[in-house]
C-alpha positions in Angstrom: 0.0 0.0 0.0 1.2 3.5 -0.9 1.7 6.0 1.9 -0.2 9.1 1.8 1.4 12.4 1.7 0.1 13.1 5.3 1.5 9.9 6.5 4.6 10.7 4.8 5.0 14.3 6.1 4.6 12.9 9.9 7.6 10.3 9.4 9.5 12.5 7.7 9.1 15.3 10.5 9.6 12.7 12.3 12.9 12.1 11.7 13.7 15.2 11.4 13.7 16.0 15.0 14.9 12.4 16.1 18.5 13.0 14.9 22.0 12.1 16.6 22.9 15.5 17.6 20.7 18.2 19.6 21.8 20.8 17.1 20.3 18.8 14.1 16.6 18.1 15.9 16.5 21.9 16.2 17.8 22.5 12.5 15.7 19.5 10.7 12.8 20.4 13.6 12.4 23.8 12.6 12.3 22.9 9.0 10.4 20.4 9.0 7.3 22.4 10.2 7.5 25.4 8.5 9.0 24.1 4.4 7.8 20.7 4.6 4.7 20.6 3.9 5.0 22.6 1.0 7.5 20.9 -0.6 6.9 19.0 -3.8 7.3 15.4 -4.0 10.4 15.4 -6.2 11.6 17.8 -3.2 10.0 15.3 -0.5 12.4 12.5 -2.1 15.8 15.1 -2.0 14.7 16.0 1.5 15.0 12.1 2.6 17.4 11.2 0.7 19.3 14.2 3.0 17.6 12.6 6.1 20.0 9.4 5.4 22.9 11.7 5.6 25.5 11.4 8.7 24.4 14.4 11.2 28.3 15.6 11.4 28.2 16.7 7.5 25.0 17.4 7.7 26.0 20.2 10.4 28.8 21.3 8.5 27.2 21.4 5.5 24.6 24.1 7.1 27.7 25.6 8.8 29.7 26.3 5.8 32.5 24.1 7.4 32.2 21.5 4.2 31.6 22.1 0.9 28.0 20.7 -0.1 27.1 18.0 -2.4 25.3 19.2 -6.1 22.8 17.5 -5.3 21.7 18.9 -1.9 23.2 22.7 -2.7 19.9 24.3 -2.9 18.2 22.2 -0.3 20.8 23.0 2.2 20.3 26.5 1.4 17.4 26.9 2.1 17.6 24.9 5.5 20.5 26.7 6.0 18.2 30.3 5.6 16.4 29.1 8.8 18.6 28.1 11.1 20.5 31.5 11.5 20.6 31.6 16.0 21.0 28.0 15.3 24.0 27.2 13.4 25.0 31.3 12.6 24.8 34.2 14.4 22.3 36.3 14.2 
């Protein structure tokens, strides 16, 4: 059976905010309630395939301490937009 795009958006917040490091649950948290649900499904897909990630690049990535995959560039971005206080100071 196919999973809904409700169901999908829960499990995907989800694990957004059940990461490995404190800093990532606020990062993916934050995101994951206020972009995710408009995200198109091509987007949705990008977005997990990010979730299977390690946290430590994932943190850099945000932090500008690592250069960013192509692939995730614009996704990071735009997490990256919301997580100034976070990550970057104000």
């Amino acid at each position: 059976m196919a999973e809904d795009r409700e169901t999908r958006l829960r499990r995907l917040h989800m694990r957004s905010i059940r990461r490995g490091i404190k800093e990532m649950d606020l990062i993916l948290g934050r995101f994951a309630v206020t972009d995710l649900p408009g995200l198109p499904e091509a987007e949705l897909d990008l977005y997990e395939a990010l979730l299977a990630e390690n946290d430590h690049d994932l943190y850099a990535w945000i932090a500008g301490a690592a250069p960013v995959p192509d692939r995730y560039a614009a996704l990071i971005a735009r997490i990256g937009a919301g997580a100034v206080g976070v990550v970057r100071p104000a």
